[in-house]
N, C-alpha and C positions, 0 to 999 in steps of 0.2 A: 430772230424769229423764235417766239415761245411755241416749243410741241409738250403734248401731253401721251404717254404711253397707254392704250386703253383696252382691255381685255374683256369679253362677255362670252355667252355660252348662243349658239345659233339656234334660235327658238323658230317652230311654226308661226308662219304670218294667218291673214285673217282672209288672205285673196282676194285682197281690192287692189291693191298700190297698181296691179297696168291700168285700171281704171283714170285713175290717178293721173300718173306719170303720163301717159298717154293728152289730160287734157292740156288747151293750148297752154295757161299760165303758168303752169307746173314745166312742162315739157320747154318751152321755150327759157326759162328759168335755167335747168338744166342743162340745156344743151349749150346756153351760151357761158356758165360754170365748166363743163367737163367740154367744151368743144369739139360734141359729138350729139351722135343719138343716144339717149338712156335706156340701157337694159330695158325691156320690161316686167319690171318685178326689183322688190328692195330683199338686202339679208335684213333680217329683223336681229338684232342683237341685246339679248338682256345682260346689263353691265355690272361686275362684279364688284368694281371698286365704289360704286356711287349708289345710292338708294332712290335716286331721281335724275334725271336729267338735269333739275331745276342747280340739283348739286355740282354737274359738267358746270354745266355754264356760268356758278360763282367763282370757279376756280380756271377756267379756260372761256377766254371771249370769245361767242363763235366768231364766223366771218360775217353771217348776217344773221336779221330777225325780223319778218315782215308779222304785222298782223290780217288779221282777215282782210277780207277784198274784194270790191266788185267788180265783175269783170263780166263783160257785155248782159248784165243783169243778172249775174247767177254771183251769189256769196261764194267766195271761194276758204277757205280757214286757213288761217296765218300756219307760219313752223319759222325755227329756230335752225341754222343749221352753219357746220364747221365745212372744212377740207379735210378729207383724211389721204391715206393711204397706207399702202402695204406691196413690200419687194414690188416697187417701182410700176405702183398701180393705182392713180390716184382718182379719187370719188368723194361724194358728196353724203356725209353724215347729215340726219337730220330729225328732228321731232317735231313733227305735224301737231299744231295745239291742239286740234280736236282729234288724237288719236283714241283709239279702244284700246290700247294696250298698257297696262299697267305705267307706270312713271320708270322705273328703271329699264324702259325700251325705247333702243334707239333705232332707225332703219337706214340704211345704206344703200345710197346709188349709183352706179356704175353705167360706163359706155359698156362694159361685160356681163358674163353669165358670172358673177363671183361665187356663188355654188360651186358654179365647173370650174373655175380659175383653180380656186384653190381646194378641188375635192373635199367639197365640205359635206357631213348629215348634219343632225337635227341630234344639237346633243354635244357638238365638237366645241372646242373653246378656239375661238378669234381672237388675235390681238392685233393691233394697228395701233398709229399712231394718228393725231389730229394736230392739226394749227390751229393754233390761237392767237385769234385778230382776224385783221383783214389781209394781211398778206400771206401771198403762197407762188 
């Protein structure tokens, strides 16, 4: 199994993602990924080694990449997204293709508060690792 070691700095989000996370296609996605309920709320992480995302992903296959979507009449927009984890705490990397946030941001979802897990502010560097491919 290919891992990738990944490091960014914990950026301010936009406060949508419980929006989000919260609806069915997102939430049921997740939940059957992490085998739980997902936080509500992503870390936003801007990545230090890559200047896009688009970069991850030439060089680490996520686990998946859905495009847009309908789903009971509402457009929903595709993401791209890995398996990560950190000291034995594994979640769901992922970049929503119709994000606002610049290209080198990625967000992170967790069954936890990963803020509280790992007493993070706005400002601290992250690092984790991800798999690459479909297995984990």
């Amino acid at each position: 199994m290919d891992e990738l070691a990944l490091c960014g700095i914990y950026i301010r989000g936009l406060g949508r993602a419980s929006r989000f996370i919260a609806s069915e296609p997102y939430n049921g996605l997740f939940r059957s990924i992490l085998g739980a309920e997902p936080f509500p709320g992503t870390l936003n992480i801007k990545l230090k080694d890559f200047g896009s995302f688009k970069e991850l992903v030439s060089v680490c296959r996520p686990y998946a990449s859905y495009g847009d979507f309908v789903y009971q009449g509402r457009v929903f927009g595709g993401l791209t997204l890995w398996i990560g984890y950190r000291s034995g705490t594994r979640f769901i990397v992922l970049r929503p293709h119709r994000s606002s946030h610049s290209d080198d941001v990625i967000e992170i979802v967790a069954s936890v508060d990963l803020k509280e897990k790992f007493d993070l502010e706005y400002g601290d560097e992250f690092c984790f690792r991800v798999i690459c491919g479909t297995s984990f």
